[in-house]
C-alpha positions, 0 to 999 in steps of 0.5 A: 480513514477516520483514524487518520482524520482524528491524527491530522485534526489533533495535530493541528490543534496541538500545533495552534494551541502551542503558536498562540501560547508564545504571545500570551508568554511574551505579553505578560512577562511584565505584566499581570495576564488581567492586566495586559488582557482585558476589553480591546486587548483581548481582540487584538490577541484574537484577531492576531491567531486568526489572521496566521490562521486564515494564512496558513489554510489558505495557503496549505489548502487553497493557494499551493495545491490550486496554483503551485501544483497546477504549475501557475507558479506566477499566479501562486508567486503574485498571491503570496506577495500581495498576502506579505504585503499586505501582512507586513507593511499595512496590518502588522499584527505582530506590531499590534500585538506588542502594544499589549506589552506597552505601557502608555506614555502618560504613565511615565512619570516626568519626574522619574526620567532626566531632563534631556530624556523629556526634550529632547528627541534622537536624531533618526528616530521614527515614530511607530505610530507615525507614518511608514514601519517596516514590522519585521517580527510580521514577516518572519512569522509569516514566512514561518506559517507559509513555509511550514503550509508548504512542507505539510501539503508537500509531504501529504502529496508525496505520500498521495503519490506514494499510496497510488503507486503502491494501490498501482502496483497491487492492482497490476499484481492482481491483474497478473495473477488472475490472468496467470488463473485464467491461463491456467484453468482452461488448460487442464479442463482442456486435457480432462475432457479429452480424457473422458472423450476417449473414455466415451467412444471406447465405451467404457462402462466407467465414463458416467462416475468421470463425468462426476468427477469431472463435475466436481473438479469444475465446480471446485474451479468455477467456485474456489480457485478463484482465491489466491488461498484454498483448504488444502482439503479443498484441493487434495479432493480436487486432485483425488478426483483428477488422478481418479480420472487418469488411472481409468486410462492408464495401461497396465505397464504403468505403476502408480505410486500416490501417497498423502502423508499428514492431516490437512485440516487448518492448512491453507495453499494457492489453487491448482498449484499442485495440479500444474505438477500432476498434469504433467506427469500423466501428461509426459510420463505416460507410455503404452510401449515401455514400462514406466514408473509414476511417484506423486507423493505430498507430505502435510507437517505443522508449517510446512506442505512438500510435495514430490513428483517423479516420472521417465523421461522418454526420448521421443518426448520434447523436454523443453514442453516441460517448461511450457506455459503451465510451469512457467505460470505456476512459477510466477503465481509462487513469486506473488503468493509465496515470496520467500516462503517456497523451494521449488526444484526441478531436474532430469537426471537419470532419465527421470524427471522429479520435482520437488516443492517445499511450501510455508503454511 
């Protein structure tokens, strides 16, 4: 923010210091810059730059924003009409300015102009010193300064605009995903802890190292899933102690098949976007009266994590669960957090259900 400040307060000094360098240019091309700048010459030329700048903050700053954008397009209208008035026909600065370039009457020497020059006077002639002028060179730079006060504060409000509905967007695309987490999370701690239910009242001698298991899976949710990025370490344990807990109840017509091909360390994945694949395999892919194969299978290289998972189909099983809650989830947490950076396909041929995820670290 205050890089931006410093930008804007140097382009606005760069901008001033090129406006009031065209009159002292303009001034002295006759004449020396002593000559032309010296006692009440030097006010004039400051009270000139001042009046243009008061004008444009006023306008820039005050007037445009208060009035126009508020839509008192009257009011705003009235005010710029009374400032040009009163520029233009009762102050003329531009005109004041241009006397500094003026030599006196009284240093025209009679002797050097004809004789009709020194008697006589041009019919229509006006006196700029005299009575009512119209200073045409005010107004043009008036309208000059108003005009580019306007387009400034335009384009800073555009991009106010713009940033909001960026900060919008991002904030609504936060809100999503942690309630896609939200979603999410209960509903595998829901299934764990069914799991170890049935592990409690078949007495089984393994329960209490579930129940430590348990313990890390959820302190793993509670403290680290809550990031939009993990260790992948973080989440191989996580997953470890998962399939951990499912191989207590798994019978002995099922084969399992785990494997983790690579070296973790320095690689980084969304929460729980493995364990939404896992679940469903235990989920769908168990069966106490058929022989039934399950393959989980995930493979770290230097920029790239893939993972595998296979399990039968059964056809008392609804495949269009499959694409339940979880997955559908899982799909729009990848489109947040991995847009362009992931392939993930699914199918049921051959009466197995595989899918296939390939992520860019």
């Amino acid at each position: 923010m205050s890089r931006v400040r410093t930008s804007h307060i140097i382009i606005h000094f760069a901008a001033w210091i090129l406006f009031i360098s065209f009159p002292i240019i303009f001034i002295n091309q006759r004449h020396n810059l002593m000559n032309s700048f010296s006692g009440n010459h030097v006010w004039t030329y400051i009270k000139f730059c001042l009046l243009y700048m008061v004008i444009f903050y006023l306008n820039a700053y005050y007037l445009f924003p208060k009035l126009y954008f508020n839509k008192k397009y009257l009011m705003y209208g009235l005010s710029i009409i009374t400032l040009l008035v009163i520029f233009v026909f009762m102050i003329k600065p531009f005109d004041q300015l241009i006397q500094l370039n003026r030599k006196p009457r009284s240093a025209i020497s009679k002797t050097h102009l004809p004789d009709v020059v020194k008697t006589t006077t041009l019919p229509g002639a006006r006196d700029r010193n005299k009575g009512y002028f119209f200073d045409i060179n005010s107004l043009f730079i008036f309208l000059m300064v108003i005009g580019i006060g306007i387009a400034l504060r335009t384009i800073k409000e555009w991009q106010l605009t713009e940033k909001r509905a960026i900060l919008a967007e991002a904030g609504k695309t936060n809100a999503e995903l942690s309630f896609l987490k939200a979603q999410i999370n209960p509903h595998f701690l829901y299934n764990t802890l069914n799991n170890i239910y049935t592990l409690c009242i078949t007495g089984n001698e393994k329960a209490a190292e579930s129940i430590l298991k348990l313990s890390h899976i959820m302190r793993y949710v509670t403290d680290e899933a809550g990031a939009d990025f993990v260790s992948l370490e973080g989440e191989l344990d996580c997953i470890d102690d998962f399939i951990a807990l499912q191989k207590i109840r798994l019978g002995k017509k099922i084969t399992l098949t785990y494997e983790v091909i690579g070296n973790p360390q320095g690689h980084q994945i969304s929460p729980l976007i493995l364990m939404t694949f896992i679940e469903n395999v235990f989920k769908y892919g168990l069966s106490n009266h058929s022989e039934t194969n399950i393959v989980i299978k995930i493979r770290i290289e230097p920029k790239l994590i893939s993972f595998y998972a296979q399990n039968t189909i059964f056809e008392n099983r609804n495949l269009n669960n499959r694409e339940g809650l979880g997955i559908s989830n899982t799909r729009q947490r990848l489109e947040h957090l991995y847009p362009g950076k992931y392939k993930l396909e699914i199918d049921d041929k051959n009466n197995l259900f595989t899918v296939n995820l390939l992520l860019v670290s």
